[in-house]
C-alpha positions in Angstrom: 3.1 -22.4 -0.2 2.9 -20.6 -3.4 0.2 -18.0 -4.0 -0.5 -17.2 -8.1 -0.7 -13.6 -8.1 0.9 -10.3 -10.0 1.7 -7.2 -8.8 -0.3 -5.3 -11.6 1.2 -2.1 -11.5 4.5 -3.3 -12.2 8.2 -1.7 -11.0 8.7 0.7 -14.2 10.3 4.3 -13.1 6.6 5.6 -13.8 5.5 3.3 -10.9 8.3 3.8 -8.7 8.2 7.7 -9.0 4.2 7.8 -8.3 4.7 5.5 -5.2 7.7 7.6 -3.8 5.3 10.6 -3.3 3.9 8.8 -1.0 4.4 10.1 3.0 3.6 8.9 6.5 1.6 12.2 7.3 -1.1 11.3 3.9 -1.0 7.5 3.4 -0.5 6.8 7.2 -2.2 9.8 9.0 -4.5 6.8 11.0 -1.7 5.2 12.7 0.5 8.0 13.2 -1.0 8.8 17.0 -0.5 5.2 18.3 2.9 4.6 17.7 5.7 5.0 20.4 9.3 6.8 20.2 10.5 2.9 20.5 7.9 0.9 18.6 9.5 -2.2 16.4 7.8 -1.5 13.1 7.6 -3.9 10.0 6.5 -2.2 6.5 5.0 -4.7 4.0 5.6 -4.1 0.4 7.2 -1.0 1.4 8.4 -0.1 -2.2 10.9 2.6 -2.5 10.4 3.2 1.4 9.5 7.1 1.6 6.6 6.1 4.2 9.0 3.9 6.0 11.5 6.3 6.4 9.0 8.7 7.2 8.2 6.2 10.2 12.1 5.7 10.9 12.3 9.9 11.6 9.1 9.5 14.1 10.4 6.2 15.8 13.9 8.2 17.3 14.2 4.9 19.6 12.3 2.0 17.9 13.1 0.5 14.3 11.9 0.0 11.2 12.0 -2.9 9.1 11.1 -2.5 5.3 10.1 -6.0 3.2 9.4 -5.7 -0.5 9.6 -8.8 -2.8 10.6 -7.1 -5.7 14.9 -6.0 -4.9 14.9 -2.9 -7.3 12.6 -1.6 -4.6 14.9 -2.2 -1.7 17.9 -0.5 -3.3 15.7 2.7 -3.6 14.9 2.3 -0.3 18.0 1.7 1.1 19.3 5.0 -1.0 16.9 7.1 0.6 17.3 6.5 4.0 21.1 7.0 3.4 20.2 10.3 2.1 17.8 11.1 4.8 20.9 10.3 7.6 18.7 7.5 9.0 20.5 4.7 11.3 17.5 3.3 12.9 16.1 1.4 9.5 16.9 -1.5 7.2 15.2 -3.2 4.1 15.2 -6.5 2.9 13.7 -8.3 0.3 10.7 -10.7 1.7 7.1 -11.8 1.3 4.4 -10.6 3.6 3.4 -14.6 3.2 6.6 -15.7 5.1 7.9 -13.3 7.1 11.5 -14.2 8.3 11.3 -13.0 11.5 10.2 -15.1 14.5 6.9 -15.0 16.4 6.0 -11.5 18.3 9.2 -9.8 17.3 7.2 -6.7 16.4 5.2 -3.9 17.9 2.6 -2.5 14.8 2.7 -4.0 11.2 1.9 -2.2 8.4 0.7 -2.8 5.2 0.2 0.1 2.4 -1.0 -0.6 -1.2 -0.7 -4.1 -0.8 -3.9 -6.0 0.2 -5.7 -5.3 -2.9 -3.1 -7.1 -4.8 -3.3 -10.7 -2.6 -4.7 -13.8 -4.2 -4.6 -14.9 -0.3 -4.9 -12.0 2.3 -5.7 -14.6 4.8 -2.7 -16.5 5.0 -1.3 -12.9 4.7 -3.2 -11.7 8.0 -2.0 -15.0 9.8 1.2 -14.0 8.9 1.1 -10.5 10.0 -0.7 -11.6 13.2 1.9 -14.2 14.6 5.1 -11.7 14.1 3.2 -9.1 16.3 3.5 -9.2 20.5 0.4 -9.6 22.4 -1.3 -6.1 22.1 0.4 -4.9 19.1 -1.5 -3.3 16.1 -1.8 -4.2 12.4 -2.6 -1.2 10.1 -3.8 -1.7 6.9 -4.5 0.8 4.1 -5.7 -0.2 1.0 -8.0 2.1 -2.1 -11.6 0.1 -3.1 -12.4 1.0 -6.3 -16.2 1.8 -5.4 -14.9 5.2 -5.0 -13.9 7.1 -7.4 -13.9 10.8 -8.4 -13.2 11.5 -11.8 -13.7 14.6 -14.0 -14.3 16.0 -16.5 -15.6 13.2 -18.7 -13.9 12.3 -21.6 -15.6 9.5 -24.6 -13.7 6.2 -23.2 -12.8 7.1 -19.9 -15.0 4.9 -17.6 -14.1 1.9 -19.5 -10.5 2.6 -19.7 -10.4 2.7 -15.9 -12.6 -0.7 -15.8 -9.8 -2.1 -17.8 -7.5 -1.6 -15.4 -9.4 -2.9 -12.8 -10.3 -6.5 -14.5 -6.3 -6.2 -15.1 -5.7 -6.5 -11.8 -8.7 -8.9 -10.6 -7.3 -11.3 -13.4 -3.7 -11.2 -11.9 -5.4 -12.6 -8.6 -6.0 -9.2 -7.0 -9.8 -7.8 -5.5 -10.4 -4.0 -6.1 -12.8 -4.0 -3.4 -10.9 -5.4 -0.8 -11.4 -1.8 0.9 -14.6 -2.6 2.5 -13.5 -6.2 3.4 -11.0 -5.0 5.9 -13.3 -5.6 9.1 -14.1 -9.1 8.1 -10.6 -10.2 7.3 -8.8 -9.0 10.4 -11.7 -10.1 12.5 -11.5 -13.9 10.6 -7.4 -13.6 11.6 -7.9 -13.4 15.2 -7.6 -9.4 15.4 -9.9 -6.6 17.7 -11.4 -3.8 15.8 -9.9 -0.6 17.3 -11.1 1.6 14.0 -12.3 1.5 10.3 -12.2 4.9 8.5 -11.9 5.9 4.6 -10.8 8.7 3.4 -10.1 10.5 -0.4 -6.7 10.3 -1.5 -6.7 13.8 -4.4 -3.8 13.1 -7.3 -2.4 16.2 -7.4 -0.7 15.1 -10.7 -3.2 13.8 -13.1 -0.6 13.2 -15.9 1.2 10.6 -13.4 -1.7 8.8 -12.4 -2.7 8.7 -16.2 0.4 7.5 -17.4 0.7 4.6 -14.2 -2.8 3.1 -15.1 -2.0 3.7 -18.9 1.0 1.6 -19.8 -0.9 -1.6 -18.5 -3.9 -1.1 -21.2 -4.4 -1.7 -25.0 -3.2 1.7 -26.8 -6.5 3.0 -27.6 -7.5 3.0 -23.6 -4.1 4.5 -22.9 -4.2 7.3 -24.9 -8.1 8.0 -23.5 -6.4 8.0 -20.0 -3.3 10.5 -22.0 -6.0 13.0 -23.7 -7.9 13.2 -20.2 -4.8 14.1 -17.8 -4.7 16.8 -20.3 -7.5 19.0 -19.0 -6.8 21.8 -17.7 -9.4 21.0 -14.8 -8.6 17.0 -14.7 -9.2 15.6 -11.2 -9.0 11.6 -9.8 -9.7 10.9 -6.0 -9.9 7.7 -5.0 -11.6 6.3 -1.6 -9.0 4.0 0.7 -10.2 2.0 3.4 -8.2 2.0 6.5 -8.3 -0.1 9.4 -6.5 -1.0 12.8 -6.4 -3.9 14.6 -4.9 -5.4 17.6 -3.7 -9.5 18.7 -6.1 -10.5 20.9 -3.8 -11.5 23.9 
């Protein structure tokens, strides 16, 4: 089955750079305390893998699996982990719609950055539901964009960042998937075990600037530009986070 969708943020080295920065300790701090020395772990859209090697280190007699559809993705994964020395990982290219692994062939599932970007996060969830055991736990992160923390003000700034957000919701993506998180897992047949949200700070506002900027109109892009300038420039943005287990 097809699904029309676009992965809005694209795979430029701006993109790839900004999601490499990304570690197990800040975008997967929720899960971290359930997991076990031997878990089988599957990353969804695990990009250039820096959480999923971050997992691999933690996981000393388990493995990690890393799926992302786009390939330029899994070579930068695959080079990290060589350079981080680990032996208990792999990455292949694969669509959290069709996972090609057989039915409960993994302990927790986990999905960063990638829900708010589905045109189907049902047949997703399904998915994710029937490659986990009996017991195991799907962990879900993704931003809603009812949240945001964004200073100072600059003349365009709101609607530059709207922009971006229609962008995405036209490529068959829903910024406010956050707060939909309970319903959706519940609908796929998971238990609630915890919702939270938290603030994810940009510590680099000319990097967050520059990754929503090169998908808008010049005149948006350069508002974005002139505001990362600041000198006190700040962008938080609330992520929903949730875990679930398969009923067994």
């Amino acid at each position: 089955m097809k699904h029309s969708e676009e992965y809005t943020p694209g795979y430029t080295q701006n993109a790839s750079n900004f999601m490499a920065q990304r570690s197990a300790n800040n975008h997967a701090a929720f899960l971290m305390p359930h997991l076990q020395k031997s878990s089988r772990l599957l990353d969804c859209g695990c990009g250039p893998g820096s959480i999923s090697c971050d997992f691999a280190s933690v996981l000393t007699s388990g493995h990690v699996i890393g799926i992302d559809r786009e390939s330029s993705q899994i070579e930068l994964a695959r080079n990290r982990a060589v350079s981080r020395n680990l032996t208990n990982i792999t990455f292949n290219i694969g669509s959290i719609y069709e996972l090609p692994f057989s039915d409960s062939s993994f302990d927790v599932v986990f999905a960063h950055a990638i829900f708010e970007h589905l045109a189907s996060p049902n047949a997703a969830l399904s998915e994710v539901f029937r490659v986990l055991v009996p017991g195991g736990i799907a962990a879900i992160r993704s931003p809603d964009w009812g949240g945001f923390l964004v200073s100072p003000d600059v003349p365009g700034l709101e609607a530059a960042i709207d922009s971006y957000a229609k962008i995405q919701v036209a490529n068959g993506g829903d910024v406010f998937v956050g707060r939909k998180l309970p319903g959706l897992l519940r609908s796929a047949g998971f238990d609630l075990l915890r919702f939270s949200a938290t603030y994810d700070c940009c510590q680099s506002p000319q990097l967050i600037a520059e990754y929503l900027a090169l998908k808008l109109p010049d005149a948006e892009a350069n508002t974005l530009r002139l505001w990362s300038q600041q000198p006190d420039a700040v962008f938080a943005q609330a992520w929903c986070e949730i875990l679930g287990t398969k009923t067994v």
